[in-house]
N, C-alpha and C positions, 0 to 999 in steps of 0.2 A: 302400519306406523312402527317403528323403529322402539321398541322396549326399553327403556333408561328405566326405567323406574325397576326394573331385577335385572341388572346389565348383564353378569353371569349367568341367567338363568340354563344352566346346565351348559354351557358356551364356552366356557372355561377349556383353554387347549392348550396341549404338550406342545416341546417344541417342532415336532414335525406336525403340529396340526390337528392330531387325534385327539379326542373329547378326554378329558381328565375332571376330575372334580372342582369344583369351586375356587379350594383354594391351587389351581394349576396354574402353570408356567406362565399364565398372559402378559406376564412381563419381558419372556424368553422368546415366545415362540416366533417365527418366521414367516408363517404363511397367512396367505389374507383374513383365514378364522381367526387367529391369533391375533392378528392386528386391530381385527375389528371388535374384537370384545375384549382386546387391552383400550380402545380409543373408547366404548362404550364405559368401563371401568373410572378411568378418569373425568370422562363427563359428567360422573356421578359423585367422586371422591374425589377428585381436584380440581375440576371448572365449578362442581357445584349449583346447576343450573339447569333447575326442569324442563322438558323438551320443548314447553311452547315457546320460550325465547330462545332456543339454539341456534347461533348465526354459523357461517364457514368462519368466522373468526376463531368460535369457538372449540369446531372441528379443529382446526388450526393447531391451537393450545394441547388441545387434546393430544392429536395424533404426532406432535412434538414431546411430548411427555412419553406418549407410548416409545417412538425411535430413541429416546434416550435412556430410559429402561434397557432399552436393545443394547446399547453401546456401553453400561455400565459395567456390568458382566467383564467385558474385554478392558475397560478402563482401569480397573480393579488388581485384574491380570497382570495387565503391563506393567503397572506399577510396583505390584509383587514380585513380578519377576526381575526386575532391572534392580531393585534391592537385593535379592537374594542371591541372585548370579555377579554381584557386582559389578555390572553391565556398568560403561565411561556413559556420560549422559549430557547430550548439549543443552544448553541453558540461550536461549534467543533472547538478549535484551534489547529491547524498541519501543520509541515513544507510542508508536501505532500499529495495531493490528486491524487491518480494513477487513473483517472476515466474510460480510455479505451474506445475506440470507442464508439459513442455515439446514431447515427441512429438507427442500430438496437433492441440497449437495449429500446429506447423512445418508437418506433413502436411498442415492446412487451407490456411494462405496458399501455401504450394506447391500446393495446387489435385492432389494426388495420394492423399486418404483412400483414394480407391477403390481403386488402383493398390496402396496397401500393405496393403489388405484383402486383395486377390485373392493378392498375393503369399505372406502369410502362409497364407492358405487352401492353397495348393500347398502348403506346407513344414509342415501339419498343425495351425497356430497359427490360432487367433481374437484378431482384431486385442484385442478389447474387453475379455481379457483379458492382453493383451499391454499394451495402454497403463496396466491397470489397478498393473504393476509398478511404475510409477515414482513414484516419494518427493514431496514435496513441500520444495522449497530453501527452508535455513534464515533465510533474507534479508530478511526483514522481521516486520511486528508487527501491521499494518491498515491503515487507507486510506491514511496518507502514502506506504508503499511499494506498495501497491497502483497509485494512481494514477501511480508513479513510470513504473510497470510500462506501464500501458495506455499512457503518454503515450510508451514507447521504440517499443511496436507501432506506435502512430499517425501518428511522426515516420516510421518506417521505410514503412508504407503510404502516407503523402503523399509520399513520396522527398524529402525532407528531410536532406540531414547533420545527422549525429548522433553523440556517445556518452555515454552515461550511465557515470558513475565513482561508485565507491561500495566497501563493503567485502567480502571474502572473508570472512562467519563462519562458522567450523570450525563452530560449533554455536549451531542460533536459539535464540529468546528461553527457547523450553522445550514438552516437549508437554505438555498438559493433558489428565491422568485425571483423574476423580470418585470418590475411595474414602468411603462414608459421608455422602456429599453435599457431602465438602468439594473443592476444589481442592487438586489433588497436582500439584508441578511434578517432570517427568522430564526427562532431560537428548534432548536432541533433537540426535542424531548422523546428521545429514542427509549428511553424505558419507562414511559408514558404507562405503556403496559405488561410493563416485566419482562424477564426474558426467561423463558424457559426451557432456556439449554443453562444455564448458570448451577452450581450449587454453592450458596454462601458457609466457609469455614470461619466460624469466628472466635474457633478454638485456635485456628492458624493465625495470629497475628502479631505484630512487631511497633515498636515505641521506636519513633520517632524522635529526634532533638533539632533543633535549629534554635539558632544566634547563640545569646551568651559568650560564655568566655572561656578559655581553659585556664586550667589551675596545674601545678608539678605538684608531685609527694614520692616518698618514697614510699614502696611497696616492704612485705614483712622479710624478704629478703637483701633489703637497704639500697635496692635497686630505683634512680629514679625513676619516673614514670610523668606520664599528662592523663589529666580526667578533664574531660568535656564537662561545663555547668550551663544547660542549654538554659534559654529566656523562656522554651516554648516548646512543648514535649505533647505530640499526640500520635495515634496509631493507624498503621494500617491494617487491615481487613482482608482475605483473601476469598475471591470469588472465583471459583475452578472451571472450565469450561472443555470436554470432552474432544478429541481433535480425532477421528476417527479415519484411519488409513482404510484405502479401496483394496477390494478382495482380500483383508488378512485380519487376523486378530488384534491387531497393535492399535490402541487408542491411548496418544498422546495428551497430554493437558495442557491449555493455556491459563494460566495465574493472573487473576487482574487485580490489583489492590487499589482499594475503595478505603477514602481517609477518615479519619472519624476521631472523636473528644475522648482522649481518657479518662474526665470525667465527664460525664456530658450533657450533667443537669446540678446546676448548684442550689440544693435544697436551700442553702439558707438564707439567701439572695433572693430566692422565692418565697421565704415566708416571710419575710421582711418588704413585702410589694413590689422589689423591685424586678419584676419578669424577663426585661429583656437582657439585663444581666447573668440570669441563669441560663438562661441557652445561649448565651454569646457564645461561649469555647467552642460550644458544639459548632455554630455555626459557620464559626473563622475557619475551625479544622478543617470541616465538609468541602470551604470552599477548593483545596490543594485538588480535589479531584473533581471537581466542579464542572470544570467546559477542558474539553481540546483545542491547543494552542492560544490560550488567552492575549489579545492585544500587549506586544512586549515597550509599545513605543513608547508609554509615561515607565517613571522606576518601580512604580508599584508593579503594574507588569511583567516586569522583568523578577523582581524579589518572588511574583509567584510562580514562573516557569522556570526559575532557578531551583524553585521549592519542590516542585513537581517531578523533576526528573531527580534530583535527591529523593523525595519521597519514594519511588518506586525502585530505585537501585536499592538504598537499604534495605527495604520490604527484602526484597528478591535473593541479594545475599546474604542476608541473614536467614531467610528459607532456608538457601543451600546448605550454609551451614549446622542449620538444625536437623537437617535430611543426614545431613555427612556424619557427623557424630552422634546423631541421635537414633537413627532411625538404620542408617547404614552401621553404624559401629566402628569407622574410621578411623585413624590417626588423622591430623591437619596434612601432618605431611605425605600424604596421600591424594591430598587435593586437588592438584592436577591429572593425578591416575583416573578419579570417579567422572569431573568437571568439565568440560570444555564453556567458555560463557564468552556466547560472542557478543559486541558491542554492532549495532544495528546505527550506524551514522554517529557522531557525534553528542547527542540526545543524553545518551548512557556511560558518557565517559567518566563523569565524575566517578564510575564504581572502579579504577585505578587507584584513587585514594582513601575511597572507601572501605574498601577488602584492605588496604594497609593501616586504617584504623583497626577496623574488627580482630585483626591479626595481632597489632605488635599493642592495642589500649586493651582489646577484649580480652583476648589468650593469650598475650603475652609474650610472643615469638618475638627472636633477635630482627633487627635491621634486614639483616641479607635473607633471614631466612626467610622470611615475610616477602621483600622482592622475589627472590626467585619463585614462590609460587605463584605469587601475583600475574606475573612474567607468562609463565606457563600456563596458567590458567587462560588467559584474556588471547581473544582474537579482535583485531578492527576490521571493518567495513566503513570505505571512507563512500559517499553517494555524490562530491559535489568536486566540480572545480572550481565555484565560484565563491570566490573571496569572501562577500559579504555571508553564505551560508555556511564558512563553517564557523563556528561559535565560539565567539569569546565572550568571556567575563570580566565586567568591569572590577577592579581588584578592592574597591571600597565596598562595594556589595555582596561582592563571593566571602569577603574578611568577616565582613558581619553577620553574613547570615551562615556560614561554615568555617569559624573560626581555627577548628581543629585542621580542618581540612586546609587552609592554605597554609597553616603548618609546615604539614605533611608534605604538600606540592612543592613549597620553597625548598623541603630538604631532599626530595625527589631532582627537583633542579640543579642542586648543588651540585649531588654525587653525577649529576648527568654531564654536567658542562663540563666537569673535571674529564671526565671520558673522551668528550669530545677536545678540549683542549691536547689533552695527550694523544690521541688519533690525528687533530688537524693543529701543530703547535701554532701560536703565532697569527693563525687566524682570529680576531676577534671578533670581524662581520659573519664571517659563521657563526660564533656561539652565541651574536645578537638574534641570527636569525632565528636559531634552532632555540633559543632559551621558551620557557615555558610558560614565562613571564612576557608579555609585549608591550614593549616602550611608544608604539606607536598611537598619539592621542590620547595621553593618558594609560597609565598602565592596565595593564586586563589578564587574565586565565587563559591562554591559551587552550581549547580543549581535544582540538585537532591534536596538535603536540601533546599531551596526555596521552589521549590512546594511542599513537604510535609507539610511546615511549616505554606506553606499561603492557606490549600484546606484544606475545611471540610472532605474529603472525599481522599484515595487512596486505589488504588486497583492494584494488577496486572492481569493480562490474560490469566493463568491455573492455575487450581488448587495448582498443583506443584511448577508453579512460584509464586505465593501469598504465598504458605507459604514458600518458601526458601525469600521472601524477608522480612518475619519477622522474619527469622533466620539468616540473612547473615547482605543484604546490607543496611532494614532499621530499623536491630531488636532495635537498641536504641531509636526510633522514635515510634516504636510500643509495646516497654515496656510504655513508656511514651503515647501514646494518642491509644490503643486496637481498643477503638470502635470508630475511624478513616478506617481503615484497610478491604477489604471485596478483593471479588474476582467476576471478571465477565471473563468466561473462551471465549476467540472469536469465532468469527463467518464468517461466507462466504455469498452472496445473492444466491440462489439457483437461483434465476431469469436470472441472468448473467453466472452463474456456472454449468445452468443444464441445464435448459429451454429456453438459447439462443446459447450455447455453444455444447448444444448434444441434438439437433432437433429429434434426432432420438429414443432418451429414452426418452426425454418430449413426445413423440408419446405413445410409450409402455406406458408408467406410467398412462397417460389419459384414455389409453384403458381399463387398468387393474384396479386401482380404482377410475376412474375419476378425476378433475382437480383441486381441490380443496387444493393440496399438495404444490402448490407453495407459499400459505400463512400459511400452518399449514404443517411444513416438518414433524412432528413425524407422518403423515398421513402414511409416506411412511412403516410403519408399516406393512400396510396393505399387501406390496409385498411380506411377507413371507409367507404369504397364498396360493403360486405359487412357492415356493422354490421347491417341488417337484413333478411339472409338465413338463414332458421332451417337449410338449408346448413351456411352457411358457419358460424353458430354452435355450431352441433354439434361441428363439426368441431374446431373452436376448444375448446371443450370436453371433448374425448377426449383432446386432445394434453393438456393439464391434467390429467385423471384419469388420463395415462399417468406422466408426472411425477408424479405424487405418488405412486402404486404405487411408483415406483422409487427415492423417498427412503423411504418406508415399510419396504421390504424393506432398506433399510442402515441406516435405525431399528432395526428390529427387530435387527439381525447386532450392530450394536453394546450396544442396551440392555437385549435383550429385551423392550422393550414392544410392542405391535402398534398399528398405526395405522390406521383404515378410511378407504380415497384418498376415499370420498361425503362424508365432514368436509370442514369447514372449514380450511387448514390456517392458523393465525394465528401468524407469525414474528415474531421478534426475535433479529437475529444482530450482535454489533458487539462491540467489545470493552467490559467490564462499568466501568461508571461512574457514580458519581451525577447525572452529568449527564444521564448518557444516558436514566436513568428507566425500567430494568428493573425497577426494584420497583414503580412504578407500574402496571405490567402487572401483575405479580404481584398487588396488591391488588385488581383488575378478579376476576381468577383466584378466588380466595378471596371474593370478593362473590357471585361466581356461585355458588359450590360453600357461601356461609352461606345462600343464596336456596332451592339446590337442598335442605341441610338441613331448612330449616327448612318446606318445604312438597315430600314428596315426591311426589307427583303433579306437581310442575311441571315443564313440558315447553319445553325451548331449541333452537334448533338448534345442532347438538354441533357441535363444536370441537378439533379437536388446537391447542394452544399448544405452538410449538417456542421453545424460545432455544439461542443460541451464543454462547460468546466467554469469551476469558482474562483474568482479573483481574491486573493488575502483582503480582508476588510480595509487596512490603511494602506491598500496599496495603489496609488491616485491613477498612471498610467493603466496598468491591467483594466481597472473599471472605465475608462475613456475606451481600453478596445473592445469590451464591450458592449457598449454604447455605441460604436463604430458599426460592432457586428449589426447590430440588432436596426438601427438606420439604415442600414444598408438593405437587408432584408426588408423590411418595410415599403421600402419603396419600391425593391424590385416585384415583390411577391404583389403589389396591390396595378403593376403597368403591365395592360396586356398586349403592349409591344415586347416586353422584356420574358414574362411568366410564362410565356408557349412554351420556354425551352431551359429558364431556371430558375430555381426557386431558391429560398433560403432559410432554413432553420438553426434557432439558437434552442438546444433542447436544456431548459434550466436543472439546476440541482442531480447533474452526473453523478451516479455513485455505483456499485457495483449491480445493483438489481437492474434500472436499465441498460446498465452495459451490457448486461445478458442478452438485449435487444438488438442493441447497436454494434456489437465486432461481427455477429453472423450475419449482417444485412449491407457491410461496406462493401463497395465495389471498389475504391480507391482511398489506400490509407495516407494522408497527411505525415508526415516527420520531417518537419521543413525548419529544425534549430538551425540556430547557427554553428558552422564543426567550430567541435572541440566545448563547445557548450553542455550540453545534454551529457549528464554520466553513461545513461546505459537507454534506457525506454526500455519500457513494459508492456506497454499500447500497441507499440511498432511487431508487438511478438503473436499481441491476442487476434490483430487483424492478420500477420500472417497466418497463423494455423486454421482461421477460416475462410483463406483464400484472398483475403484480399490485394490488391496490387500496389508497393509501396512507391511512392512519388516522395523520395526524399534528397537530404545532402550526406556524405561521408563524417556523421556527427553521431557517437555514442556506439550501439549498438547497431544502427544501420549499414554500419560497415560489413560486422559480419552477416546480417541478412541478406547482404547483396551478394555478398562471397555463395551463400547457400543456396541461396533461390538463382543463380546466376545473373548475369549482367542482363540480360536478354529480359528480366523477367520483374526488373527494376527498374522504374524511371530517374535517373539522377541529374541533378542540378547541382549549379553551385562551387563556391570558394572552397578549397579544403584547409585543412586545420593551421596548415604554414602558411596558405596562403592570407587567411584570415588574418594571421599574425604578423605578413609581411605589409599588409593592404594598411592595416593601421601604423605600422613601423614608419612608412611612410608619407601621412601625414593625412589621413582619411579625409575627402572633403564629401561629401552625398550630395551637395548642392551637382554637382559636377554630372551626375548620374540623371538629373531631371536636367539639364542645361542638352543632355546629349541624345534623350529619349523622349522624342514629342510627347510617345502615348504614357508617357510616366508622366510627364509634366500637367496631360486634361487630366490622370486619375485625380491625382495629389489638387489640382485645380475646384473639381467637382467637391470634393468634401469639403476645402476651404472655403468656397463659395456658398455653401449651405444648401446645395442639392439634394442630401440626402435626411436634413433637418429641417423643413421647413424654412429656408430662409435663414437659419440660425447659424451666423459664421463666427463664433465665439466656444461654442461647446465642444464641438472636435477638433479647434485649435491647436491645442497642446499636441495631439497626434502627432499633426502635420508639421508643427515645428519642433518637435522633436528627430522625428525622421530626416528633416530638412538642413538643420543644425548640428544636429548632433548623431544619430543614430546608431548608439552604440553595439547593437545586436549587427549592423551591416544590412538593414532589409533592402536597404535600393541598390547596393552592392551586388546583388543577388538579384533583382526582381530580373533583370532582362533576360538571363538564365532560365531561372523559374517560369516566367509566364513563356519561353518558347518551349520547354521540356511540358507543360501543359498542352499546348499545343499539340505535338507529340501524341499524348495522352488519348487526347480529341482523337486524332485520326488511330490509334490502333482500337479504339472502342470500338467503332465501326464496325470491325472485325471479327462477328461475334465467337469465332471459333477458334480462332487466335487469341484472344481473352481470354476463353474460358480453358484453353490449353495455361497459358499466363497461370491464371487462378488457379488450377490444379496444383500446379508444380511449388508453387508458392506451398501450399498445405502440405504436398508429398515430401518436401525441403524443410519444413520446422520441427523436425525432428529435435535439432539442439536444443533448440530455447525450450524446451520443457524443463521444470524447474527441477523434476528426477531427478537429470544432468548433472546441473548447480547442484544439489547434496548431496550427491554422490563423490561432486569432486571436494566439497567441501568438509564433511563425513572423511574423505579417504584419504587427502591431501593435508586437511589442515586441523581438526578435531580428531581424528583417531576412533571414532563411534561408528562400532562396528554392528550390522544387522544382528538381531535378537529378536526370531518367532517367536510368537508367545500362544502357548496352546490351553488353552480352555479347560479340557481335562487334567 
């Protein structure tokens, strides 16, 4: 039995492992001695819990404790050195960091899995299900924090200064069950049980103002001036989170601020009986950090996701600035020398007026002088072409609850417009459009136009979306300032995507060219040099049908349905949208299953269809698809006319942890937007690097994956981006598309007619006349394309060696999209943050 009760007992080891005294290195050391009587240590001193109730939970806690011990040391480091060397330092501001399970990514770049296998195997634990305990953090929603995520790994892997600021949410957006077929949102209490990679500074923290008024005075130099009188002043709290780059010293930090009462118990309201008066502040403050992406659709709503992203920009630049002259020993005007801070979607833009408060209310700098650092300081990253996502503020609400700040915006407008009047004379529908202000329905904040306005620097994140955004949404922005304007196409950490997530092909891949790929992905080059060894294809092969066994068996635990790994497995996982064109699958689905009706004898090769992903709460269409999904599935999965050959899974509450599951187990990736829709995908990158084969359209980033993996190795369908443009130019009618395509017209038939509801020809309704009516994503535009490029699909599966030549080349080709890539060009192009070792000694 396993000794907790003298954890040390003489066990205590240096860091290579050798026996030391008691008080030795257990928090240093590296080898499985080490680890195992650092995890025995804290089972005693931080879980606090005698050995008859030790669960793997508690291994869990423990040996997260121990790895973060391990990574302090280097945290420590980094951050002393980037001070002292005066190291430039980017600053990642985003509403989301999706970070995902955290032990076993650390155990990876610490180069020690083994080491804490073995350890735990002493102490009677299996790692596998040791790592299996930990939650997945409430912090994000899909790829914006996703990406947020790979890009902190990547900066901290190319030793890069770095820290990513963002929010503490008590509670994410929501988990996602399926009762009935519908979407149930459950509240997602992700720090239920702490997190134990966190350390709370609550020495680090910053006061907060919102509403109120401002007031002018003169300052003791007779200079006037504005002072902010907020209605409502409380603070943020800073909780530091370790970011630990593979094979090197460099461990970067993520800053998450948790909001809280600056006073936070009012004694005297309490001695007077009245209770819930005295925690009130506390409890209104708490709420700003409360849940991720809070329902904006009532104005309360809105007033708190206004609040929220104010709340964390200030937090964050006001950090910087404490670091900068406090801690660095800076001048201001050195600001953009130390700073890069990039603006992570529109989320973070309000820190354009921001930084111009702090500057010209706090320290006191002139007008220009305050812009121009501003200027230099701020990079944008825009994520969307679509209208309704990029964000404005209604101007009655921005006035009242950041009165200083629209100000500031108005006078930001002024000297802008003046700019552009003298650039474009005589134009005034230009400087309607361009203004910062929008007339359209009421005036609003523009915040898109903010951060272009106040960042040296914008880009978007495929090729395709940078230039539609200097053709569409920001061409009057990039008539006027060109060489502002660049493109950094994203990226995935192959660390977390390949080498943690498919064990099994990080095996192969070492075998075949050695290890050296997980920092230099265009290495995987090297694997076409084995495309046609029936070898090496096999092999490639089995790691595939092992993956898929092992999303099957968690299919199965979650849904009860059974899944055979010899299927196809054909994915779609992202969050649900009509852009996204999950129904378009669906209608492929139902084509097959009205084919397989209507002649049973015919024979396909079968198919499991998975999807994932969470519909926005108020969003009525997304949850009708569904609801679509999940009927459709139902009925095929329960006819054993139809089941011999396809099945159908809606895997509920996607999030990074099962993804681990699901990109190593695709055989066919879904990227089926509509072009010119989708910014970039992130999905489309994780399924290439483990091979899978994409069946999309020329939308986003699937451009350049096609260009990499070549045409040959791509199934494409579909309108491209002008065409899309010219199709609606001309007067789109969809009815025309079922008038002309029998087998479109039984699909659309069978759901209306309640085939797939029980009789119920009211609930998928809307679907169907939507598509019918209106369809403005183009899915029936599309379908006859789509369903023969499937087609297609069918017959090269068949071919298993030709597929798995396909699949190969797919992996050996995603060299780019590593997110290295992305900061490196990002780093080298557009921030100025240059690599900084950081050595222990």
């Amino acid at each position: 039995m396993t000794d907790l009760a003298n954890p040390t007992s003489g066990e205590s080891l240096g860091v290579n492992g050798s026996a030391v005294g008691p008080t030795g290195q257990t928090r240093s050391g590296m080898s499985a001695d080490a680890l195992r009587a650092a995890v025995r240590d804290h089972l005693v001193y931080s879980i606090a819990r005698p050995a008859a109730v030790l669960t793997p939970e508690h291994y869990y806690r423990a040996l997260s404790l121990a790895v973060r011990d391990r990574m302090q040391k280097r945290w420590m480091a980094t951050t002393q050195d980037w001070l002292d060397l005066s190291a430039k330092v980017t600053c990642y501001l985003s509403a989301e960091f999706l970070m995902g399970p955290q032990l076993g990514n650390n155990l990876l770049n610490l180069g020690i899995e083994k080491q804490a296998r073995e350890a735990l195997s002493d102490l009677g634990q299996d790692l596998d299900e040791v790592l299996a305990c930990e939650g997945e953090p409430g912090l994000g929603n899909g790829g914006l924090g996703r990406l947020a995520a790979c890009y902190l790994d990547s900066l901290a892997t190319l030793e890069r200064p770095s820290i990513g600021y963002g929010i503490r949410y008590e509670f994410g957006i929501f988990r996602q069950e399926i009762s009935d077929g519908w979407q149930v949102e459950k509240t997602d209490n992700w720090l239920v049980r702490g997190n134990p990679w966190e350390i709370d500074k609550p020495d680090a923290s910053y006061v907060v103002n919102w509403g109120g008024h401002t007031e002018q005075y003169e300052d003791v130099t007779g200079r006037l001036r504005v002072r902010w009188v907020p209605q409502r002043v409380l603070q943020g709290v800073s909780y530091d989170t370790p970011v630990q780059g593979y094979g090197v010293n460099t461990c970067n930090t993520l800053t998450l601020w948790s909001a809280r009462a600056v006073e936070s118990f009012a004694l005297e309201a309490f001695n007077t009986g009245d209770f819930y008066k005295a925690v009130d502040e506390e409890v209104v403050s708490e709420t700003v950090s409360k849940v991720l992406y809070p329902n904006d659709e009532p104005e309360a709503g809105k007033r708190l996701r206004l609040l929220q992203q104010y709340f964390f920009v200030t937090c964050s630049l006001q950090d910087i600035l404490s670091i900068h002259l406090k801690r660095a020993h800076l001048p201001l005007h050195r600001l953009p020398d130390k700073w890069a801070i990039q603006l992570n979607d529109t989320h973070p833009s309000i820190a354009v007026a921001e930084l111009m408060r702090l500057l010209i209310d706090e320290h006191h700098l002139a007008w220009d002088d305050a812009w121009d650092l501003t200027v230099r300081t701020f990079g944008y990253t825009n994520h969307t072409l679509l209208p309704e996502a990029l964000e404005t503020w209604p101007l009655r609400i921005f006035g009242e609850a950041l009165p200083r700040h629209l100000e500031l915006i108005y006078e930001i407008n002024d000297r802008f417009l003046d700019e552009v009047r003298a650039r474009f004379p005589g134009d005034e529908e230009r400087v309607s459009r361009m203004s910062l202000i929008g007339e359209d329905g009421g005036k609003s904040v523009r915040m898109a136009h903010l951060a272009t306005v106040g960042s040296h620097a914008v880009n978007g994140v495929a090729a395709l979306h940078s230039e539609l955004l200097k053709q569409s949404v920001l061409k009057d922005f990039y008539e006027m300032w060109p060489e502002r304007f660049g493109n950094v196409t994203n990226g995935v950490t192959p660390r977390r995507f390949l080498a943690l997530s498919n064990p099994g092909l990080r095996a192969l891949i070492d075998d075949t060219i050695g290890p050296g790929w997980l920092t230099d992905l265009e290495r995987l080059h090297g694997l076409e040099s084995f495309v046609d060894d029936p070898a090496f294809r096999l092999r490639w092969r089995e790691v595939k049908r092992a993956n898929k066994s092992r999303l099957a068996e968690y299919v199965h635990s979650i849904t009860g349905i059974e899944l055979d790994p010899t299927w196809m497995f054909d994915v779609q996982v992202k969050r649900i949208h009509e852009y996204k064109r999950q129904h378009l699958m669906v209608l492929h689905i139902i084509a097959l299953y009205q084919r397989l009706k209507n002649n049973p004898g015919l024979t396909i090769p079968p198919r499991a269809f998975i999807f994932g992903g969470k519909a926005a709460p108020g969003y009525f269409m997304a949850k009708r698809i569904i609801k679509l999904i999940t009927a459709v599935g139902d009925t095929i999965n329960a006819d054993p006319e139809v089941n011999r050959c396809m099945k159908l899974v809606f895997l509920p509450n996607f999030n990074v942890k099962n993804a681990h599951l699901v990109y190593p187990a695709a055989n066919l990736s879904e990227q089926i937007s509509t072009a010119g829709k989708e910014a970039s995908g992130t999905g489309n990158m994780k399924f290439m690097i483990n091979g899978a084969v994409t069946i999309g359209t020329l939308d986003g980033a699937n451009v350049e994956i096609r260009q990499e993996a070549g045409a040959e190795n791509f199934f494409l369908f579909g309108l491209t981006e002008s065409q899309v443009e010219k199709v609606k130019a001309d007067g789109y009618r969809p009815l025309s598309h079922v008038e002309n395509d029998a087998e479109l017209a039984g699909v659309l038939e069978l759901i209306a007619n309640g085939e797939f509801t029980h009789g119920d020809t009211e609930v998928l309704r809307p679907v169907v006349d939507n598509l019918v009516h209106h369809d403005p994503f183009l899915v029936l535009a599309d379908y006859r394309s789509y369903v023969d490029c499937q087609d297609e699909v069918s017959r090269a599966w068949l071919d298993r060696d030709a597929w798995s030549r396909m699949s190969i080349r797919n992996t050996a080709r995603s060299g780019k999209f590593s997110s290295d890539r992305a900061i490196r060009e990002y780093c080298d192009e557009i921030w100025g943050v240059r690599p900084m070792s950081v050595d222990l000694e």
